[in-house]
C-alpha positions in Angstrom: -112.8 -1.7 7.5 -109.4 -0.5 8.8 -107.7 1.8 6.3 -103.8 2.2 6.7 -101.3 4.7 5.3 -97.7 4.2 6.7 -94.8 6.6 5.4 -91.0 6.5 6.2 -88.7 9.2 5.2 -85.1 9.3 4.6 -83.1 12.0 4.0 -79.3 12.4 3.0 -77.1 14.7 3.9 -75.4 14.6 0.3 -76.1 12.7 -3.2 -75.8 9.0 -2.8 -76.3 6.3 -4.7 -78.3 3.4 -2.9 -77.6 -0.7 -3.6 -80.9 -2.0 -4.5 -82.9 -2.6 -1.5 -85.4 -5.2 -0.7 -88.8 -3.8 1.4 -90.4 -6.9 3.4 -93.6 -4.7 3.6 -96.3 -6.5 2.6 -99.0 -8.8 4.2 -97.8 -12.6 4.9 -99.4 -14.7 3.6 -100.9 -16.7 5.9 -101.9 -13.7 8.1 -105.5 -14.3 9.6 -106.0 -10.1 8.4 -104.9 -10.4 4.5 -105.4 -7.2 3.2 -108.3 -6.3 0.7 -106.3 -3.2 -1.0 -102.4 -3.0 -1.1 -100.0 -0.5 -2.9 -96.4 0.4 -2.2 -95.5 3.1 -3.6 -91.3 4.2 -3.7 -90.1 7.5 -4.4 -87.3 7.9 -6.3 -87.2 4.4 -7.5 -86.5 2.4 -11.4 -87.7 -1.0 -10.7 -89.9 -3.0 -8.1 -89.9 -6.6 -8.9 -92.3 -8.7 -6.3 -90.3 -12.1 -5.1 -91.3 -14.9 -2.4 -88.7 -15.6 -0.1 -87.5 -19.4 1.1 -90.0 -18.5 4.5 -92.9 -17.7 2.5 -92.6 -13.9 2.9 -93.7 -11.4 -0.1 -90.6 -9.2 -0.9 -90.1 -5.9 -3.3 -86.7 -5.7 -5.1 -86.4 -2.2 -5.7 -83.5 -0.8 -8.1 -82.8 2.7 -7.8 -81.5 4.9 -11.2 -78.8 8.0 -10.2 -77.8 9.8 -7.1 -80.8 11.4 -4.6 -80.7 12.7 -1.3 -84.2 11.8 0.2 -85.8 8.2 -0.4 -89.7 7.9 1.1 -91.8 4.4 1.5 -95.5 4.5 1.5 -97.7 1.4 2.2 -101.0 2.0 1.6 -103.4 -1.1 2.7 -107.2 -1.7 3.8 -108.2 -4.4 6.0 -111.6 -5.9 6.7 -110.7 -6.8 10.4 -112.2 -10.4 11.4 -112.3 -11.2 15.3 -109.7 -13.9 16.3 -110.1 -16.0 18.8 -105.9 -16.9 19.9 -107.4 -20.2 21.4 -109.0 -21.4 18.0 -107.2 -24.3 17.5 -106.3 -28.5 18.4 -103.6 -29.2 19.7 -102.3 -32.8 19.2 -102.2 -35.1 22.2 -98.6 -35.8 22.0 -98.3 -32.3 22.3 -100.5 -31.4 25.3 -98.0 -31.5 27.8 -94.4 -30.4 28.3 -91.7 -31.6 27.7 -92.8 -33.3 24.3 -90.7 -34.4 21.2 -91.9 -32.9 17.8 -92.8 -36.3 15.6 -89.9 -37.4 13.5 -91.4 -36.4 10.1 -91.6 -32.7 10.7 -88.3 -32.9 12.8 -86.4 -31.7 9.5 -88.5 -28.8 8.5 -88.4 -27.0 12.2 -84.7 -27.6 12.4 -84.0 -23.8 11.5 -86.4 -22.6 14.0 -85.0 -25.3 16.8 -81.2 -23.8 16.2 -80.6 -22.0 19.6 -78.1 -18.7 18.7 -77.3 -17.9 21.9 -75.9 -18.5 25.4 -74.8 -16.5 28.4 -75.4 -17.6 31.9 -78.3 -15.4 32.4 -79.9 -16.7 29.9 -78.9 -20.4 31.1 -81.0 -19.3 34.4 -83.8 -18.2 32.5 -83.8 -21.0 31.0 -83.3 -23.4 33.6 -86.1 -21.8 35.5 -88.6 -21.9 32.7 -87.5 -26.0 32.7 -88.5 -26.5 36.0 -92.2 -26.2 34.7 -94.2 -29.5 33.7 -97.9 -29.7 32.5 -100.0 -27.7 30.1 -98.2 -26.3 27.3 -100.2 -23.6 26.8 -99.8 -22.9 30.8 -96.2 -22.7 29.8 -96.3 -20.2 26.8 -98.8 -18.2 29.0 -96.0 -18.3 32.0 -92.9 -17.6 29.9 -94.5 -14.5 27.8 -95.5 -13.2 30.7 -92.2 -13.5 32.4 -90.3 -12.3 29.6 -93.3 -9.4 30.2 -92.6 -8.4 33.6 -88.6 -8.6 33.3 -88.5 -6.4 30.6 -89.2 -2.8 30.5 -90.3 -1.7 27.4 -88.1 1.1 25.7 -88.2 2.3 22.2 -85.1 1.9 20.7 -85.0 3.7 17.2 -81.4 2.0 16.3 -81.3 -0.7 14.5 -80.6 -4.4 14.8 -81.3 -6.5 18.3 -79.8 -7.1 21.4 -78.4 -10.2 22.6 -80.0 -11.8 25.0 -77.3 -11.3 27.6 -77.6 -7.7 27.1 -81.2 -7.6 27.3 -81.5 -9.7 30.7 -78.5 -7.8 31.9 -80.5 -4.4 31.8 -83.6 -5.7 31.5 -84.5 -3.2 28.8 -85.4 -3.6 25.3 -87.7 -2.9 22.3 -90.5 -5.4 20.7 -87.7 -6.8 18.8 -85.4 -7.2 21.7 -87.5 -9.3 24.0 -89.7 -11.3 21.4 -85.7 -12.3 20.4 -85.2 -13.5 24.0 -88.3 -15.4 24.1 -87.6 -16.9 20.4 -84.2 -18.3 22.1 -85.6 -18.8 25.8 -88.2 -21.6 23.2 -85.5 -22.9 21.3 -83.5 -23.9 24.6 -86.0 -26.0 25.8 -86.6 -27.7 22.8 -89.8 -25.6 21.2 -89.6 -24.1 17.6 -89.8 -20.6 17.4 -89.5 -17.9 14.8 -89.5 -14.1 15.1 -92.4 -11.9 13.5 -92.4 -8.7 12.1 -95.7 -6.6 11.5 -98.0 -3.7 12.4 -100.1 -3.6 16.0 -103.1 -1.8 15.2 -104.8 0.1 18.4 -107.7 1.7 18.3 -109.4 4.2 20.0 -106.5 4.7 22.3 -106.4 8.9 23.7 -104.3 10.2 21.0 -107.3 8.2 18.3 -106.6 5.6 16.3 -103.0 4.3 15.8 -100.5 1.7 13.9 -97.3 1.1 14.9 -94.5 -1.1 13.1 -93.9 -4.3 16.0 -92.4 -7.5 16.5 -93.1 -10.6 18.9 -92.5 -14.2 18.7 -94.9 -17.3 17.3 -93.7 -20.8 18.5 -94.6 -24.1 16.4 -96.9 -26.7 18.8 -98.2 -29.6 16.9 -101.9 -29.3 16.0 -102.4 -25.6 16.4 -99.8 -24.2 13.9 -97.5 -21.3 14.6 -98.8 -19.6 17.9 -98.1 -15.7 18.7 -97.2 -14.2 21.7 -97.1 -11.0 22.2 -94.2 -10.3 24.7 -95.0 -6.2 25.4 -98.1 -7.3 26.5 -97.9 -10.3 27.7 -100.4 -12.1 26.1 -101.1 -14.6 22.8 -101.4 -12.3 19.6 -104.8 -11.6 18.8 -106.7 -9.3 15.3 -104.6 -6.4 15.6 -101.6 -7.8 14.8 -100.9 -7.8 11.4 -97.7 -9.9 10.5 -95.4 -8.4 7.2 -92.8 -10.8 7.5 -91.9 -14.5 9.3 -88.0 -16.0 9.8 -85.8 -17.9 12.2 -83.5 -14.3 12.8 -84.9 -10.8 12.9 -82.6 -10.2 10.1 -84.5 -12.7 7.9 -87.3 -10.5 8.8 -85.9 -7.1 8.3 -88.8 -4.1 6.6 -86.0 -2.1 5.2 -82.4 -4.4 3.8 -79.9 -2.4 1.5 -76.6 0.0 1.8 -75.6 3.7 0.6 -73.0 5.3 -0.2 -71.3 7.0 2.8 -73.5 9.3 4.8 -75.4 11.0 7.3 -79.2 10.2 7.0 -82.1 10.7 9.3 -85.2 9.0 8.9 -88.8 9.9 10.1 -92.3 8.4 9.7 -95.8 8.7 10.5 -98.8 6.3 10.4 -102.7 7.1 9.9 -105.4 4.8 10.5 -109.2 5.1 9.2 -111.9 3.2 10.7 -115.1 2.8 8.7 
């Protein structure tokens, strides 16, 4: 059992009142890890009212009463962590090699997660590269993760919102979110549905214990097999310890934390603790 507690400050430097927000914190619900034991808990706040977005993602509405200068967000959650095997799945013959056409009937549904956002010719040569490839699709979405991988140098950017893709081949720089956004638009480009993730990567028994960090990669649609993660800061297909909040065609569909204050200066801090037992 793998307990969680995962706390986010914010502090104001003055009174301010704050829109109400909506906190995309909890558990999707198709995760392989659904939690056994869940609790938000939202200090100061009036109102949480739970809602299901249009991608199937569980959202708070939280209304807040009066002016306050510190907000804090607790999620509290236990997990009976099953194995997964990334591999355990069919895919359909049509399928099985690439290039391949997604069957007309589900054509329709994937069109938000086929819309390419993007273009810039370093992406175009990313792309064009990644074309060249033709055989086993799974060789393909081992190849590209792992490209995207080895271009990118990992970097913990605490601002908010993503790169574009330019920008992030251009320095070859960015956070989780930045390069499992250039591999959500590298897919789209050559024809492969693709949405961007948001959830916790659990690691455990790492030197500094165990740990659980907020994170964000990229699952692509293949007929057969579902929605399939890849992990771009490792390289590799998602596996148990990810644990996916939150599922959209655009990180901002995906966003934890979505509301506005009054103007201000804030800083935010947070810490995570993990149980094993």
């Amino acid at each position: 059992m793998i307990s969680l507690v995962h706390k986010t400050q914010y502090l104001y430097d003055r009174p301010v009142l704050l829109s109400p927000h909506l906190f995309r914190l909890s558990a999707y619900a198709f995760a392989h890890n659904a939690p056994s034991r869940y609790a938000l808990v939202i200090n100061p706040s009036e109102q949480i009212f739970w809602q299901q977005d249009v991608y199937g993602n569980k959202v708070a509405r939280v209304n807040f009463e009066g002016k306050m200068t510190e907000m804090s967000v607790e999620v509290q959650l236990d997990i009976d962590l099953k194995m997964l095997n990334p591999f355990d799945f069919l895919i359909d013959q049509e399928a099985q090699l690439f290039p391949f056409l997604y069957p007309v009937r589900i054509q329709k549904a994937l069109t938000p997660y086929l819309r390419t956002n993007e273009y810039g010719p370093r992406l175009s040569a990313f792309v064009e590269n990644a074309r060249k490839y033709h055989g086993d699709i799974l060789g393909l979405l081992s190849e590209l993760t792992k490209s995207v991988y080895e271009t990118i140098s990992y970097n913990q950017r605490f601002e908010q919102g993503v790169q574009n893709t330019e920008e992030t081949l251009s320095i070859q720089s960015g956070s989780c979110r930045d390069s499992a956004w250039l591999l959500v638009e590298v897919l789209r480009h050559l024809g492969l549905a693709s949405r961007f993730v948001s959830g916790y990567l659990l690691q455990l028994d790492t030197e500094d214990g165990h740990q659980a960090d907020l994170h964000a990669w990229t699952e692509v649609f293949i007929s057969g097999a579902g929605w399939i993660g890849l992990d771009t800061t490792s390289g590799l297909f998602t596996g148990s310890f990810h644990i996916a909040l939150a599922v959209g065609p655009t990180p901002e569909d995906v966003a934890a934390v979505q509301g506005t204050t009054d103007p201000c200066i804030s800083t935010m801090s947070y810490q995570a603790s993990v149980h094993v037992s």
